[in-house]
C-alpha positions in Angstrom: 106.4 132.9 107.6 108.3 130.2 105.8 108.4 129.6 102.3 109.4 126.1 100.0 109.5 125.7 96.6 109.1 122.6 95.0 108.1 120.8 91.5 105.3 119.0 90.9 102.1 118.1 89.0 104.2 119.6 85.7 104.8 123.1 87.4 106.4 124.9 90.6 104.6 124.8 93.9 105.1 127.9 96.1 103.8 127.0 99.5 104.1 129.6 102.8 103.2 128.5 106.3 103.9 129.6 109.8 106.0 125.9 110.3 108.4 123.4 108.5 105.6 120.7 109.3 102.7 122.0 107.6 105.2 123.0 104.7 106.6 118.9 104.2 102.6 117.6 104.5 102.0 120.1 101.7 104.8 118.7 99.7 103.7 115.1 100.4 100.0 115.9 99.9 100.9 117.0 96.2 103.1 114.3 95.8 100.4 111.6 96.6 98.0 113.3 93.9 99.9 113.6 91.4 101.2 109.6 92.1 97.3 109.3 91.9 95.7 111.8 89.4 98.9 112.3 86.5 98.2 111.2 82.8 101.8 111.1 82.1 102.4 108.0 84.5 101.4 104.8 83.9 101.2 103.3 87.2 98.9 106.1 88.5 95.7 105.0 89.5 94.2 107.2 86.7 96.0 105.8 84.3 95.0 102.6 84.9 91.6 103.6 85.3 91.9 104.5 81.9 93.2 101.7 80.6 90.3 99.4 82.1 88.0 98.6 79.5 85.1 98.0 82.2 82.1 100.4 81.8 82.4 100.9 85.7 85.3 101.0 87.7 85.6 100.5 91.8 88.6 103.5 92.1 90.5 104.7 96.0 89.1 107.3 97.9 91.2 109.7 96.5 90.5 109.5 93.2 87.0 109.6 93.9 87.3 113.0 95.6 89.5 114.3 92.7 86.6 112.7 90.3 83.8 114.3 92.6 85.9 117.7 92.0 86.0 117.6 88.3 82.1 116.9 88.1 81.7 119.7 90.3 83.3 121.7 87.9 81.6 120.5 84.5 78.4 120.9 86.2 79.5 124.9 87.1 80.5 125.6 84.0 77.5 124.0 81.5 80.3 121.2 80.4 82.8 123.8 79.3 85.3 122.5 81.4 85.2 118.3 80.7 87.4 115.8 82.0 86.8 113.8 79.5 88.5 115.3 76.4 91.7 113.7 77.5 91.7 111.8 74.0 91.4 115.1 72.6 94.4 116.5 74.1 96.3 113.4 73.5 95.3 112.7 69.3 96.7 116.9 69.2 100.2 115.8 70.8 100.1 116.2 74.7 100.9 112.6 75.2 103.6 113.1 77.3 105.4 115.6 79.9 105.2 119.1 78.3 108.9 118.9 77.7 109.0 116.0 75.2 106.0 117.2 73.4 107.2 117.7 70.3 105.2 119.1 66.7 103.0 117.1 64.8 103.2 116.8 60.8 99.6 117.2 60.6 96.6 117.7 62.6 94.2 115.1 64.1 91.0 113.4 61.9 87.8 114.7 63.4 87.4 113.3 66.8 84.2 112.1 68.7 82.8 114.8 71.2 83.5 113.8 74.7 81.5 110.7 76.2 79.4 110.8 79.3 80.9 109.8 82.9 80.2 109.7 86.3 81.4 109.3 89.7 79.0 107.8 92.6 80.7 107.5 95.3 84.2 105.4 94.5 82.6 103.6 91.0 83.6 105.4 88.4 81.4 104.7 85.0 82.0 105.9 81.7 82.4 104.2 78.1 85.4 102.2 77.4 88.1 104.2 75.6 87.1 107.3 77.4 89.9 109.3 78.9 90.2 111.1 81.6 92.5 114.1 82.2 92.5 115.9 85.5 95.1 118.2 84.8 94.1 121.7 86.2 91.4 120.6 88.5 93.5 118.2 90.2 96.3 121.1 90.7 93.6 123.6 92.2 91.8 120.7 93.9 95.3 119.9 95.8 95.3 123.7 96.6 92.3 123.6 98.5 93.1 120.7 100.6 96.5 122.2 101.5 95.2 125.2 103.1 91.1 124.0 104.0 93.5 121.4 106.2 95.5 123.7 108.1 98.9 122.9 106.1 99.9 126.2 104.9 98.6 129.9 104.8 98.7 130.4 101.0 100.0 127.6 98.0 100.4 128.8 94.7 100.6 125.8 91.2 101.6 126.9 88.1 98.7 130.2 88.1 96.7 128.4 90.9 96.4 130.3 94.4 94.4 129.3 97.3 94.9 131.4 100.4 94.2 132.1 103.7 95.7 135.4 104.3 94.2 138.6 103.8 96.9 140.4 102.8 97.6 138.1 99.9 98.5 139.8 96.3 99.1 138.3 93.1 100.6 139.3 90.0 98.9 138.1 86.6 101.2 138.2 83.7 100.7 138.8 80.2 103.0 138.7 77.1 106.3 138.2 77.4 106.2 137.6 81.1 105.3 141.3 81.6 102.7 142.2 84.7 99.5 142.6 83.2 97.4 143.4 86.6 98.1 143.1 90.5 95.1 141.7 92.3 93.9 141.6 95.8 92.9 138.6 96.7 92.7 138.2 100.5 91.0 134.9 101.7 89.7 132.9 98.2 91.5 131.8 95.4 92.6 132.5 91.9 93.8 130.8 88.7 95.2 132.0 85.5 94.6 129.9 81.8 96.4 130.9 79.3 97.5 129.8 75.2 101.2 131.9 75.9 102.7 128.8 77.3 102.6 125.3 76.1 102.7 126.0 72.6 103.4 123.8 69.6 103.1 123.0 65.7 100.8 120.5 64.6 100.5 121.0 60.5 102.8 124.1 60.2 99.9 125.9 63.2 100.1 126.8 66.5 98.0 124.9 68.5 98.3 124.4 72.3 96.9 122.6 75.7 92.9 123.7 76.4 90.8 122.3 74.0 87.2 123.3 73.6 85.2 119.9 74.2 82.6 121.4 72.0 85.0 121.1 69.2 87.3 118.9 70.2 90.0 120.9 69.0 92.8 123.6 70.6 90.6 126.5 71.7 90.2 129.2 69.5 89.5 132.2 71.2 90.8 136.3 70.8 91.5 135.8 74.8 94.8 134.1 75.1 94.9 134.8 79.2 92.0 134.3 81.5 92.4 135.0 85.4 89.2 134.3 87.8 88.7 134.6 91.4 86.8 131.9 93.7 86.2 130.7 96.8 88.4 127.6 96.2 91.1 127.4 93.5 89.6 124.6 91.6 86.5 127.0 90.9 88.7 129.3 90.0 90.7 127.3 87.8 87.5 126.0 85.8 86.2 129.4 85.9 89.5 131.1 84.1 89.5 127.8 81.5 85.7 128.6 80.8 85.9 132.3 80.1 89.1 131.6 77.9 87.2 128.9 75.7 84.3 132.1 75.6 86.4 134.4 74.3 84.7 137.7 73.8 81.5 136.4 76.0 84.1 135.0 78.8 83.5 137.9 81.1 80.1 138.9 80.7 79.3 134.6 81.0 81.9 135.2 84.8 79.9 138.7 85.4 76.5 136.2 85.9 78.6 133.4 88.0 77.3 134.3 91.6 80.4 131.8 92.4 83.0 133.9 91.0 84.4 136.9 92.7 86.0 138.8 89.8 87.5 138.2 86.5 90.3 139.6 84.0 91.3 138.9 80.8 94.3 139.3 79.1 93.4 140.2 75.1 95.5 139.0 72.0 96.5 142.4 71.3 97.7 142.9 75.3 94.6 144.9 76.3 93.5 144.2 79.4 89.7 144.2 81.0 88.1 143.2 84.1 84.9 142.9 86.0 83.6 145.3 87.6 83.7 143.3 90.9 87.5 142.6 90.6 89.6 144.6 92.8 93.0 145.4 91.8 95.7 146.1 94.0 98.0 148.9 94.5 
């Protein structure tokens, strides 16, 4: 089996596969959603999308699919998991590449709760000024096309696996980069959230990246690491953001989710607790 490395969509791609072919699509395949999905460039189609004042919006193939993904995804999760707080994330300082974010003096005036949108088929609608951030549903979303086309056997993104191999093991980790679990994940997929990483100061506080669209603010939450299994990684990756922005209901809300697999969660003071249904490895 070969193995690349390479960067993109913010993070470090890990793809294996049985040929140098299916590992350079892979890399392409990434490269061409991220041209199409980032927030941080302006020439992306998103961006622009965005930008367009127009209640509806005629938007590429892609982007539609990516779209289509994202409402799947709010619709799993009872809105928890919203595209649409990307003004959120932005008025709280991730305007930019996590590496130029820098802290704010103070926090952000009370913001509107995210607007309605839809996508029917490639017209996106939605209210002008609303914007849309992808972010970890277009990173598991590019998981499952990398492997549901043949590409490569397993891809992991920053805490998003989708794989194909049975044998296929994963390490969750908890504070301080320490291993917090080993799961056995086989054929399905997996994705961590987590408040350890992408930290900052806005009025003298910590705040960080996943914001509760029911507040419109950083979540608040005693679970600062969330790891759920699925069949495809962007499930997973909505279903580990959903039971962090739970908190202490996040795995007993998974535990009733007939589409995911298993769940762990990583509490503030390092405890760790599971599912019943999630099987650890040796």
């Amino acid at each position: 089996m070969l193995q690349q490395r390479f960067r993109a969509m913010g993070t470090e791609v890990v793809a294996l596969a049985a040929a140098v072919a299916g590992l350079d699509a892979t890399r392409a395949l990434f490269e061409q959603v991220e041209a199409c999905c980032s927030r941080f460039r302006p020439e992306s189609e998103l961006s622009r999308a965005n930008a367009d004042l127009a209640g509806a919006v005629q938007v590429s193939t892609l982007l539609a699919e990516a779209l289509e993904a994202a409402s799947r995804m709010r619709a799993l999760t009872g809105g928890l998991v919203d595209a649409a707080v990307g003004r959120a994330v932005q008025a709280w300082g991730y305007d930019r590449t996590f590496a130029e974010v820098h802290d704010l003096d103070l926090p952000p005036s009370a913001l509107p709760n995210a607007a309605p949108w839809e996508i029917e088929g490639e017209t996106l609608r939605r209210s002008p000024g609303t914007l849309l951030d992808l972010g970890g549903v277009a990173k598991g979303w590019a998981c499952d096309r990398a492997v549901e086309a043949g590409l490569v056997t397993v891809v992991s993104a920053g805490g998003d696996v989708r794989s194909a191999d049975p044998r296929t093991r994963v390490e969750v980790l908890g504070f301080g980069g320490e291993a917090a679990a080993h799961l056995h994940l086989g054929v399905g997929a997996l994705a961590t959230s987590s408040t350890l990483r992408r930290r900052w100061q806005a009025g003298g506080k910590p705040v960080h990246h996943l914001i509760d669209p029911r507040t419109m603010e950083p979540a608040q939450s005693p679970v600062v690491s969330a790891t759920a299994l699925a069949e495809t990684a962007a499930e997973a990756e909505a279903g580990a953001k959903a039971i962090l922005l739970l908190g202490e209901d996040g795995l007993a809300w998974a535990d009733r989710r007939p589409w995911l697999r298993g769940a762990l969660v990583v509490w503030h003071d390092g405890s760790v607790f599971a599912t019943s249904g999630t099987e650890m490895a040796a």
